[in-house]
N, C-alpha and C positions, 0 to 999 in steps of 0.2 A: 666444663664450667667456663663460660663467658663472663668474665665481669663489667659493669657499665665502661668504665675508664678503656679496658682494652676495646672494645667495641667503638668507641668514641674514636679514638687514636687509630683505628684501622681505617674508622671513612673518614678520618678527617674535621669530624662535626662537633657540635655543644653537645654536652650530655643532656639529655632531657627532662624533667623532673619525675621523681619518685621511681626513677630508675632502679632498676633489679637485676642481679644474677640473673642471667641464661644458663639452665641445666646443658642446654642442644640448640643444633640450630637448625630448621626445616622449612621447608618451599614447599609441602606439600601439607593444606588445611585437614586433609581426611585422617591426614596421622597426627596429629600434632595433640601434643600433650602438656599437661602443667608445665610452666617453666622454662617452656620452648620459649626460641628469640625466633618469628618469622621473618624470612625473607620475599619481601614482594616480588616476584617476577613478571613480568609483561611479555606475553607471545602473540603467537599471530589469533592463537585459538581461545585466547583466556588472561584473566588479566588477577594476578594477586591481590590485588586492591580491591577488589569485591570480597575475598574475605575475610576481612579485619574484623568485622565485629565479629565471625563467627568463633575465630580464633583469641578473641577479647575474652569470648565466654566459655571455651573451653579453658580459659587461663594461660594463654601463653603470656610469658613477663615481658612483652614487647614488640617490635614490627618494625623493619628496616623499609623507607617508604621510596618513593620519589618525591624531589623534591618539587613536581610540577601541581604532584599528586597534594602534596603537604598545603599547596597556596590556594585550594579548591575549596568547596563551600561544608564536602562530606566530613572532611578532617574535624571540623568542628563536631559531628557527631564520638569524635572519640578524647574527649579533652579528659586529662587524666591519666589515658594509657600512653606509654612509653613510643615515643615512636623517632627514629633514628634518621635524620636526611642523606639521602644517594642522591646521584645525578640517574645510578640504573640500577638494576637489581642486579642483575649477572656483572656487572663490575664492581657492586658492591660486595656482592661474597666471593671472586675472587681476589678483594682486595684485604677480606678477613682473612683468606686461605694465605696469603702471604704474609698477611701477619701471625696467625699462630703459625706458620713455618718457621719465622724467625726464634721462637718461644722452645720450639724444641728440640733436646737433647739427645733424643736415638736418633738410629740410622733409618735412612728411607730409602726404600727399592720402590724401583719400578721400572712395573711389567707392559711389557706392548706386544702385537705380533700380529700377522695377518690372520691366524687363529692360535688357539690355545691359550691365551694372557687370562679367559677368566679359572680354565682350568689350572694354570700354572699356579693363581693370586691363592686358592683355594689347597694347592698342595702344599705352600712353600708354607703359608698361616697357619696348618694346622701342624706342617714338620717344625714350625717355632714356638706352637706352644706348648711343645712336649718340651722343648729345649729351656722357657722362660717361661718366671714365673708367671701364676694367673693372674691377669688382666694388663701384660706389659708388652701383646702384641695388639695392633689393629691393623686391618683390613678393609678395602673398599667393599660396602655390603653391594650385593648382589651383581650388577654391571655400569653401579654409577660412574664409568670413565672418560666422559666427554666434559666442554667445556663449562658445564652446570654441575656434574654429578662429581669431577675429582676434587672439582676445591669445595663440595660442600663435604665433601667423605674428609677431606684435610682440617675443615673447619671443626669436625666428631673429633679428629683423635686427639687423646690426651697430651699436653705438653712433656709430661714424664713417660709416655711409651716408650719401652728400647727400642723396638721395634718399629715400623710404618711402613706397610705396604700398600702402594695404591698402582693400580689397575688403571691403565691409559688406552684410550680407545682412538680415531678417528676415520673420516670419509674424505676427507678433502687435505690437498697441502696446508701448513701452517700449523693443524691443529697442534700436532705433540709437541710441535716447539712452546705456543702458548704454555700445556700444561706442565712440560720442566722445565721450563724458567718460573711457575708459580712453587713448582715442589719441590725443587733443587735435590736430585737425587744422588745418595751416595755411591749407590748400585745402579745398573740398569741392566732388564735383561729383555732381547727378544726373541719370541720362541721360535716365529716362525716369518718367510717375507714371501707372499706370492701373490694371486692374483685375484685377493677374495673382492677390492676396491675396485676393478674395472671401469665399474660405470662413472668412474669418478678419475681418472689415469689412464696415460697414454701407454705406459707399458712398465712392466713386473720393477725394471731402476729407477720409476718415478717413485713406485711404492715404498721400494727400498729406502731412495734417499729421504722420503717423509717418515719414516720408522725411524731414522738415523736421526730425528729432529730430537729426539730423546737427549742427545747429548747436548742439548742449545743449555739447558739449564746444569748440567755439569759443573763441576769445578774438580780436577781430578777424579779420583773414583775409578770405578771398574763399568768396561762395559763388557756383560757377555752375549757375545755372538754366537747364531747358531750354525755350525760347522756346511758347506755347501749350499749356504742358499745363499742366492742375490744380494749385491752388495758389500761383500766382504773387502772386498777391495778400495772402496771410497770408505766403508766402515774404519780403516788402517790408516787414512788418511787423515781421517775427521777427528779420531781418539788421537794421533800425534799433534795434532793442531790444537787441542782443545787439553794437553797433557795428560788423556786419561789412558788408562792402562786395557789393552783389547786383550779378551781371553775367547775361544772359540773353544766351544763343547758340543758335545754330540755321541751315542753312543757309537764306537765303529762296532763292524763285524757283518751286522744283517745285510746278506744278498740280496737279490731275485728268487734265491732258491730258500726258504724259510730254514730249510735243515742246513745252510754252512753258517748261520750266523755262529760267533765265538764266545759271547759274552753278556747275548741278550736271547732271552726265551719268553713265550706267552703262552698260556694255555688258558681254559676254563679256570682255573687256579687264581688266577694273576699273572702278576709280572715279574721277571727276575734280571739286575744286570750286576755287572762287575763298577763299582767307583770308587776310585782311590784305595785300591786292593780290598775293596769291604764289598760284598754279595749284598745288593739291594733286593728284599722281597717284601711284595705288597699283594694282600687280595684283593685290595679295591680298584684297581685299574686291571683292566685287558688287553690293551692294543701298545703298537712297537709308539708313537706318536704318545700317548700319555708316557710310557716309559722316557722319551726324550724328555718331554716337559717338566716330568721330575728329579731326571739329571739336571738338565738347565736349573731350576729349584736348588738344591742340595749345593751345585758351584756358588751360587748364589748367597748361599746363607754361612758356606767356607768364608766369601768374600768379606762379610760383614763380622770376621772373627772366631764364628762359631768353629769345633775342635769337629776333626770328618769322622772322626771313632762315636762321637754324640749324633752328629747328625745321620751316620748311617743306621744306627738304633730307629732313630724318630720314625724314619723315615717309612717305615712302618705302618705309623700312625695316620698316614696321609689319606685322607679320601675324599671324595664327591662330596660338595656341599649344593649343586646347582643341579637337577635333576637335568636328563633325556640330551648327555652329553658320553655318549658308550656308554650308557647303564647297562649291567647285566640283568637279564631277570630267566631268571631257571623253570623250568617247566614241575610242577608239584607232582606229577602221577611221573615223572621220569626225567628227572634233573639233568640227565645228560643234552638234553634239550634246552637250548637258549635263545633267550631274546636280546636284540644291540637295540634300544630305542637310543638314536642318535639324530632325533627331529628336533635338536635345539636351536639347530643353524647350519649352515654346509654353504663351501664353494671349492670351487678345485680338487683343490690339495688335500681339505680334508674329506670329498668322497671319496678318495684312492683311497689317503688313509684305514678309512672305516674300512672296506671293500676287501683293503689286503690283510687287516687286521681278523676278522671276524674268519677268513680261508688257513690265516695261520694259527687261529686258536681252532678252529677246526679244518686239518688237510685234506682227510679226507672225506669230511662227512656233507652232507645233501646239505644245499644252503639254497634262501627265499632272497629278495631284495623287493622292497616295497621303497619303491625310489619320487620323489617330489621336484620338481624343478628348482633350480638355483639362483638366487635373485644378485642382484647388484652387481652384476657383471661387464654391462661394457655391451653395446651391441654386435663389434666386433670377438667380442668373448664367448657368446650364448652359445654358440651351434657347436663351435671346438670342443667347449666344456662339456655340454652334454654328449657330445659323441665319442669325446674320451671315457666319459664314467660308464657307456653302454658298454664301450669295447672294452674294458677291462672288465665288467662284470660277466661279460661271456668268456673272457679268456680264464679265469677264475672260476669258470664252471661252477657258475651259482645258475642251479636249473630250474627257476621262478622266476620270473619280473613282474610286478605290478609297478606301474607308471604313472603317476595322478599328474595332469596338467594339460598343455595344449601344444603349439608347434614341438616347444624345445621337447617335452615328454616323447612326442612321435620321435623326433632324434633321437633320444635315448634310445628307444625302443627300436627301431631300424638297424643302429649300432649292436645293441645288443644281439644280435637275429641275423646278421653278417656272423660275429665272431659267436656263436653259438646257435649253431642250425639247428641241434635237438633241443632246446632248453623251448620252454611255454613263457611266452610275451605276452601284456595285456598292457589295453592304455584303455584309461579311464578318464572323466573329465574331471575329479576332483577327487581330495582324500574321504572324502564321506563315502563314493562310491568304492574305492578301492578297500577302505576298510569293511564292506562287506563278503568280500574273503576273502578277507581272514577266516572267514567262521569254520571255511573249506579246507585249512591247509593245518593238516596234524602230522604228516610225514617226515615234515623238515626237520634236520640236525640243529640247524642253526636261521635265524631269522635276523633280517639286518632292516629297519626303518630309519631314509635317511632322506635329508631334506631342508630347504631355508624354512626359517621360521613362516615366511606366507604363503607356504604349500602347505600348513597344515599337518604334516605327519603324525605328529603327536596323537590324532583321532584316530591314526590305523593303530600307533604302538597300546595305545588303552583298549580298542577292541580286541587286540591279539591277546593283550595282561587278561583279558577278560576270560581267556578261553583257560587258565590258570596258570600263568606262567605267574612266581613271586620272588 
């Protein structure tokens, strides 16, 4: 709930007549429902101020405007409805997001990483709401964590949530500093620092120290850091500087050799480890990387209070809310048979991940890779990236490749065919092609689709579901 007066006192402005309660606040006309406050946005490809009246008649209780916008001929078309002056749109609702931050009483985390932050936001939410009562945690929906999506997720949540979790995204230096000095976090966790930003970075400590912008909006608090990756060192630095307290987690144990690990296990099952003498078991995750991400989680929600005897329970509870991020899907005529659709996204770090996870939930059995080019890497990154993820797919004796794409796919695929002379290679020029065999391959123990979102993958893991994997 928005009321006129807060809204007012966030931009600064007169309240308007015959002003109303905002249920919510949305920037986007095609959802927007009774009660909504719209925020106009202005981009390069669209402009919010086109659709005021549509949003007048859908009944939103009002319209944050510009004010170049407000002295134009069209405004006259809306006399009567509520409308709110900005100098911008996106400065105006992050200037709402720092006003309901000041409004509220829980704690707020936040998550950032070169991957895993949306899988993290999604374990920790549902491990807090086993722990609190219904409707006293939020969460950033889906991947709104840039500089429009986290302060309009901060603008949703309620002033009385115990809770607040929001999900911190960025491409470029500056950004995560902008969003934690708007959401001032009590917690901050990263899961992961590598080199998924290339094309945007000069190298793996640029990444790092822009991950580390997390702490700009600190004020004591905890940061956890994740144990051996980039960083750690200016991490130590920056939490002394800034008095926040650094913790580094990480599950130890897991080798190179999948059998000496001591305290972390994966199979078709789920996942199992050891935290804070408590045996964590879940069946909704598979790989040693969501295992991390929900330790990092569990320190996390330790940090904010929560008792580890409760939180080892929940933790339980935790699963996938974001499809074709390690989804398992099991084959119906012979379930020992699985599918990893992991066509959400990929760079680096996380096709090892996938590659070594899916060989350790299955050691010994027959594995497919239906692999997609990697985007946003940095030109100096492409070739390396893909010929590391060829060469470990062959060392991993996955005896399949399907390769949808163009140069970088031929690397992979070269890579692969070096470190694995027996194994059957194919490059294709696109996922459409490569998804048609699928239709061919019924042998395999295991099947791994992995890929950035503008390769498509997604098209080969639903033709493969198709062949009855559920």
């Amino acid at each position: 709930m928005w009321k006129p007066e807060d809204i007012c006192e966030a931009l600064k402005c007169a309240q308007p007549s015959a002003a109303a309660a905002a249920l919510c606040v949305s920037i986007d006309s095609r959802t927007i429902r009774p009660g909504d406050l719209f925020v106009c946005i202005r981009g390069e490809n669209n402009d919010g101020h086109k659709y005021l009246q549509e949003i007048r008649a859908k009944g939103a209780s009002g319209a944050v405007v510009e004010r170049s916008w407000l002295e134009g001929d069209l405004s006259r078309e809306l006399q009567g409805f509520p409308l709110y002056p900005a100098d911008d749109g996106i400065q105006a609702l992050q200037e709402m997001a720092v006003h309901r931050r000041k409004k509220m009483s829980g704690k707020v985390i936040a998550i950032t990483g070169s991957s895993g932050k949306t899988s993290a936001k999604e374990m920790m939410s549902q491990t807090a709401r086993t722990l609190l009562p219904a409707g006293k945690v939020f969460a950033t929906e889906g991947n709104l964590n840039n500089h429009i999506g986290m302060p309009l997720s901060l603008c949703r949540a309620g002033e009385s949530d115990d809770l607040i979790i929001l999900e911190m995204g960025m491409n470029h230096a500056g950004e995560i500093s902008l969003l934690s000095r708007i959401a001032r976090p009590h917690i901050s966790l990263i899961t992961s620092i590598s080199g998924a930003h290339m094309e945007f970075f000069s190298s793996v400590d640029e990444i790092a120290r822009a991950k580390l912008e997390i702490l700009d909006g600190m004020d004591k608090g905890i940061l956890f850091f994740p144990s051996g990756y980039p960083g750690e060192s200016l991490a130590r630095t920056l939490c002394e500087e800034k008095s926040v307290e650094m913790s580094i987690f990480g599950i130890q144990g897991r080798e190179k050799e999948f059998s000496a690990a001591k305290n972390y296990s994966a199979d078709s099952s789920g996942i199992e480890f050891t935290w804070k003498g408590y045996t964590i078991k879940n069946s909704y995750y598979f790989s040693y990387v969501m295992a991390h991400n929900l330790y990092g989680c569990l320190e996390a929600l330790q940090g904010c209070g929560f008792d580890p005897r409760e939180i080892s329970r929940a933790a339980a509870q935790a699963r996938p809310r974001t499809g074709r991020r390690f989804q398992v899907y099991r084959k119906k005529s012979n379930p020992s048979q699985i599918l990893i659709d992991d066509s959400y996204n990929a760079n680096p770090d996380s096709f090892e991940q996938a590659l070594r996870s899916l060989r350790e939930i299955l050691p010994s059995g027959r594995l497919a890779l239906f692999a997609g080019e990697m985007a946003e890497l940095g030109k100096n990154s492409e070739e390396p990236a893909h010929e590391n993820a060829g060469k470990l797919a062959g060392e991993l004796r996955y005896e399949y490749l399907a390769v949808a794409g163009n140069k970088n796919a031929e690397i992979l695929k070269k890579a692969y065919n070096r470190a694995m002379p027996a194994g059957i290679a194919e490059l294709f020029d696109s996922s459409r092609s490569a998804a048609e065999k699928a239709e061919l391959l019924d042998e395999y123990d295991g099947i791994l689709v992995k890929g950035s979102r503008s390769a498509r993958m997604d098209i080969v893991a639903d033709r493969i579901r198709e062949k009855g994997y559920v």
